[in-house]
SEKOLBA-8305 format. One record per residue (C-alpha): residue in three letters; x, y, z. Coordinates in steps of 0.5 Angstrom, whole numbers, plus 2048, in hexadecimal, padded with zeros to 3 digits. Layout:
! residues N
ALAXYZ/...
This chain:
! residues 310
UNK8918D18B5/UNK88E8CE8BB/UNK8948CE8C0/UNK8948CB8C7/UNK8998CD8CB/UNK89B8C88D2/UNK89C8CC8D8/UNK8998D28D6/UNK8978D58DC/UNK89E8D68DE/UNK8A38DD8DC/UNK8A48DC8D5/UNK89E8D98D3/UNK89A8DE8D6/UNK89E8E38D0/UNK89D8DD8CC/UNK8968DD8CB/UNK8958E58CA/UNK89B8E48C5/UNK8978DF8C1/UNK8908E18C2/UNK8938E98BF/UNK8958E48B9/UNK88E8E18B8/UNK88F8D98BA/UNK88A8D58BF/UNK88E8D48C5/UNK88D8CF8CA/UNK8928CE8D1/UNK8938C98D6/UNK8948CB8DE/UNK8958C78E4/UNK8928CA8E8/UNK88E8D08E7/UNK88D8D38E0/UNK88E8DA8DE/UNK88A8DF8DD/UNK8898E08D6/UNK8818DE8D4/UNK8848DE8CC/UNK8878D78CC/UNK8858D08CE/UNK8888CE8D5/UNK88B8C68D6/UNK88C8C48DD/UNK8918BF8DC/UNK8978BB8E0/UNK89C8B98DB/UNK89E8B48DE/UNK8988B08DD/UNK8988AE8D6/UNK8908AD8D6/UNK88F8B38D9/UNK8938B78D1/UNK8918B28CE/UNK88A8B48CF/UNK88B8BB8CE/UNK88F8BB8C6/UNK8898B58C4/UNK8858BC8C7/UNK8888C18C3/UNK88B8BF8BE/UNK8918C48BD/UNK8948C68B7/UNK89A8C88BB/UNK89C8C78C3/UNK8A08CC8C7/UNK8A38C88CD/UNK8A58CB8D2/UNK8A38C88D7/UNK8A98C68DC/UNK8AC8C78E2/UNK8B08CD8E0/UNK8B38CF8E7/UNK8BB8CE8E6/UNK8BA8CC8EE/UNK8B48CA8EF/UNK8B68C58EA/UNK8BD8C38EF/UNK8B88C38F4/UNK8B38BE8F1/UNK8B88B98EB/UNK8B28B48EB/UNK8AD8B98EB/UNK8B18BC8E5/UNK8B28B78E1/UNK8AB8B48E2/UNK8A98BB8DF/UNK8AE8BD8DA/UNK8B08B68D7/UNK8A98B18D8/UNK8A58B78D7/UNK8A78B88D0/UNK8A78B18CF/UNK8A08B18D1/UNK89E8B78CC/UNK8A38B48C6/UNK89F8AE8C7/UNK8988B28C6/UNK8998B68C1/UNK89C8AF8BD/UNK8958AB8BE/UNK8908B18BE/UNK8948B88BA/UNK89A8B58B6/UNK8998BA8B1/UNK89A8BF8B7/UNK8A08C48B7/UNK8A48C38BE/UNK8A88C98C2/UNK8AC8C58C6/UNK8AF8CA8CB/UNK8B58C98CE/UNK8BB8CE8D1/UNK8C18D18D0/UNK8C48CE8D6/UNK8C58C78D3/UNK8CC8CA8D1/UNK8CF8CB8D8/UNK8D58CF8D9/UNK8D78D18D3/UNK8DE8D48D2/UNK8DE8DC8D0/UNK8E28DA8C9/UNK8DC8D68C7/UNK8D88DB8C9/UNK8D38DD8C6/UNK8D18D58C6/UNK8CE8D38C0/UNK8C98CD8BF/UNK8CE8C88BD/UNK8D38C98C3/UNK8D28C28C8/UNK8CE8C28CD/UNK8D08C18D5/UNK8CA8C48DA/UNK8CC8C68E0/UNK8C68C48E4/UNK8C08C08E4/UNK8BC8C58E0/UNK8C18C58DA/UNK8C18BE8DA/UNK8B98BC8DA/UNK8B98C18D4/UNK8BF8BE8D1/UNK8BB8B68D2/UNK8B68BA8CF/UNK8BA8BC8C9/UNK8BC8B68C7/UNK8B48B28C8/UNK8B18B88C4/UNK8B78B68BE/UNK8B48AF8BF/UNK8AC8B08BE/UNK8AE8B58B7/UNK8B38AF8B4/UNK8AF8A98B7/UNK8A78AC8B8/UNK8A88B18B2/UNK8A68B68B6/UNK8A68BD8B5/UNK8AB8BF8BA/UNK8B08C58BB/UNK8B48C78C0/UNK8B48CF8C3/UNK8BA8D08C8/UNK8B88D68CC/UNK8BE8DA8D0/UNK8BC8DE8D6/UNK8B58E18D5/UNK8B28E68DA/UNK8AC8EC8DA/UNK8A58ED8DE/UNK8A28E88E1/UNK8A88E48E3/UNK8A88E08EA/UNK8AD8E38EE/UNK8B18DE8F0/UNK8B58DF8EA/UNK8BA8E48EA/UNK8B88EA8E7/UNK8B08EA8E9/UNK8B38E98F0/UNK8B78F08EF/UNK8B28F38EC/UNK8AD8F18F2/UNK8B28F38F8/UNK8B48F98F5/UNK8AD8FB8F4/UNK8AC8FA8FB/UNK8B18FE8FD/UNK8AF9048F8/UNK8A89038FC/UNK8AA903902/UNK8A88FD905/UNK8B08FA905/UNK8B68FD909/UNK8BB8FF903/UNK8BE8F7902/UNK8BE8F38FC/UNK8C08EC8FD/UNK8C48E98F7/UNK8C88E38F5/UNK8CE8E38F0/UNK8CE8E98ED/UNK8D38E98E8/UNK8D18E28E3/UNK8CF8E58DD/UNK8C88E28DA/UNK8C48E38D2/UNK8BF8E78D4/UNK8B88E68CF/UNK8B18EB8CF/UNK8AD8E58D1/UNK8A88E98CC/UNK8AD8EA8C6/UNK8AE8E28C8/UNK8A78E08C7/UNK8A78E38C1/UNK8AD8DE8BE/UNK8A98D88C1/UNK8A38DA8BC/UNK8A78DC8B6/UNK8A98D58B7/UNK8A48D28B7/UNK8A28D68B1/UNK8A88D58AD/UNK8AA8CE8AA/UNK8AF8CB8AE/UNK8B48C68AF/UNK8B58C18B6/UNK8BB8C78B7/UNK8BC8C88BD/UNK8BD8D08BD/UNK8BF8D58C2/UNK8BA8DB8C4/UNK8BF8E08C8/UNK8C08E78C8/UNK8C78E68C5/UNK8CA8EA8CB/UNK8CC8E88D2/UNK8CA8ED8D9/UNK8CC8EC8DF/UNK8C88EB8E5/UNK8CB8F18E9/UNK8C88F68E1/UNK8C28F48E3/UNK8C18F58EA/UNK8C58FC8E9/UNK8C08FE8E3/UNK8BA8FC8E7/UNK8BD9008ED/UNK8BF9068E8/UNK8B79068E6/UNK8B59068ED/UNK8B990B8EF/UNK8BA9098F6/UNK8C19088FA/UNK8C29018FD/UNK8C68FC901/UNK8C98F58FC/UNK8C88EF900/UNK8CB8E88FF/UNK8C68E3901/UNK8CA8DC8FF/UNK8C48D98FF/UNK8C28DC8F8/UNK8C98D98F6/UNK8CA8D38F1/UNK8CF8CE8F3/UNK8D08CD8EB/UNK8CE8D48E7/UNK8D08D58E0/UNK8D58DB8E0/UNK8D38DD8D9/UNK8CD8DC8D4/UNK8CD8DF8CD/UNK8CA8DC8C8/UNK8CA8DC8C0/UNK8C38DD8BC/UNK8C58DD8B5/UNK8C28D78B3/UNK8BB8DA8B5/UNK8BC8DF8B3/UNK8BD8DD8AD/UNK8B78D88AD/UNK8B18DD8AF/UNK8B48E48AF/UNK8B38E58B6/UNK8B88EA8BA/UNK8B68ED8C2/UNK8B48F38C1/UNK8B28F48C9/UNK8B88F88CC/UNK8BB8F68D2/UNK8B98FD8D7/UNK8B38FC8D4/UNK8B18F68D6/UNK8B48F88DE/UNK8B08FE8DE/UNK8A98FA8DC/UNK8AB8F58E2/UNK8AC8FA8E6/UNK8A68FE8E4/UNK8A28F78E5/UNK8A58F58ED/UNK8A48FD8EF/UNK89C8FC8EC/UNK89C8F48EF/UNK89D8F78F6/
């Protein structure tokens, strides 16, 4: 297929692309501001908030199916910047769906939405299937969850091909490290290095999050694509919880060094989810994907990845 992916210069896309090109597809990918580094896909500078500027793109391509991810994806970049947010994750999909209805409408769409849309969840709800309601509990959720809901209206008004993914937590190489286990793996790996003093500086420690091998999460996102499926939407998680204190103390175990734990109260959210466990049962059903990645697997080629980048 010829599959255009929105925001692909950005984490998950750049594991996205060797996933799909690995399986034969002719990829094309959108970037905001600078284009990655791979020469085997058509690149897009594209603003999605400029509806002319997808427009042109889909009338370009053509896609047989569109990945978007594309989104400010940050859970605090988005509580920084609510406008900015909701410009991005909710018009800008507007924009997409509209493109694809005038010039691809018989496109698969990928609408690629976050865990996060189901807010605190008591731990005998756990783990939280697709049917449980929805309340987000910061501006990210709930641009996705507006997201959700204007993707259920192109599918039944515009007869679009559209599923929705709920990815949980993701996480390996390449990730920026503003995000919490990138962030250890960074400091930690100074520390080995020698180029830090023996603190690493952390938030909440004790929430418990559904950790993903983002290779094994973009695997479920071509299986998707590849398979026959309905609006869903669908869960894409581990199926079990961690907490955040695992994931530093494993990446210090890796290193094999002795350091100082640091509260810095800047790194903690005023409204953070205690626990997140998701149920992928009904995914699993529909394409046969599992996670096959381990979770000290994927810590040690983070950290591998950090000491090489230093």
């Amino acid at each position: 297929m010829k599959v255009l992916i929105t925001g692909a210069e950005g984490f998950v896309g750049g594991h996205l692309i060797s996933e799909l090109v690995g399986r034969g597809h002719t990829v094309g990918g959108t970037y905001l501001f600078t284009p990655g580094e791979r020469e085997d896909i058509s690149w897009y500078e594209c603003d999605l908030t400029k509806q002319e500027n997808i427009r042109n793109i889909i009338a370009r391509f053509l896609p047989d199916a569109v990945i978007h991810l594309a989104a400010i994806s940050h859970v605090p970049d988005a509580r920084t910047d609510y406008e900015r947010a909701f410009q991005t994750n909710v018009t800008g999909l507007v924009h997409l769906l509209s493109a694809v209805t005038e010039h691809a409408s018989d496109s698969k769409v990928l609408s690629i939405s976050s865990g996060e849309i189901y807010g605190q969840i008591d731990s005998n709800d756990l783990p939280v299937s697709e049917e449980h309601p929805l309340f987000p509990r910061n501006i990210y959720g709930l641009t996705k969850e507006c997201a959700e809901r204007i993707s259920v209206f192109f599918s039944r008004e515009r007869s679009l091909q559209i599923t929705i993914l709920r990815p949980f937590n993701q996480f390996g190489p390449g990730q920026e490290e503003r995000f919490v286990t990138a962030s250890f793996a960074r400091q930690v790996a100074r520390v080995k290095r020698g180029l830090d003093e023996p603190v690493i500086r952390v938030g909440n420690l004790s929430v418990r999050r559904d950790f993903t091998d983002v290779r094994d999460m973009v695997a479920a996102y071509a299986q998707a694509i590849e398979a026959d499926l309905d609006i869903g939407p669908y869960n894409i998680c581990s199926e079990r919880s961690v907490s955040i204190a695992h994931i530093l103390d494993t990446l210090i175990s890796i290193a094999d060094i002795d350091v100082e734990i640091s509260v810095d109260t800047t790194r903690v959210r005023a409204a953070d989810i205690s626990e997140m466990r998701g149920d992928a049962s009904l995914f699993h059903t529909a394409t046969g994907w599992i996670p096959r990645i381990p979770l000290n697997e994927t810590l040690g080629d983070v950290f591998a990845q950090w000491i090489e980048d230093i």
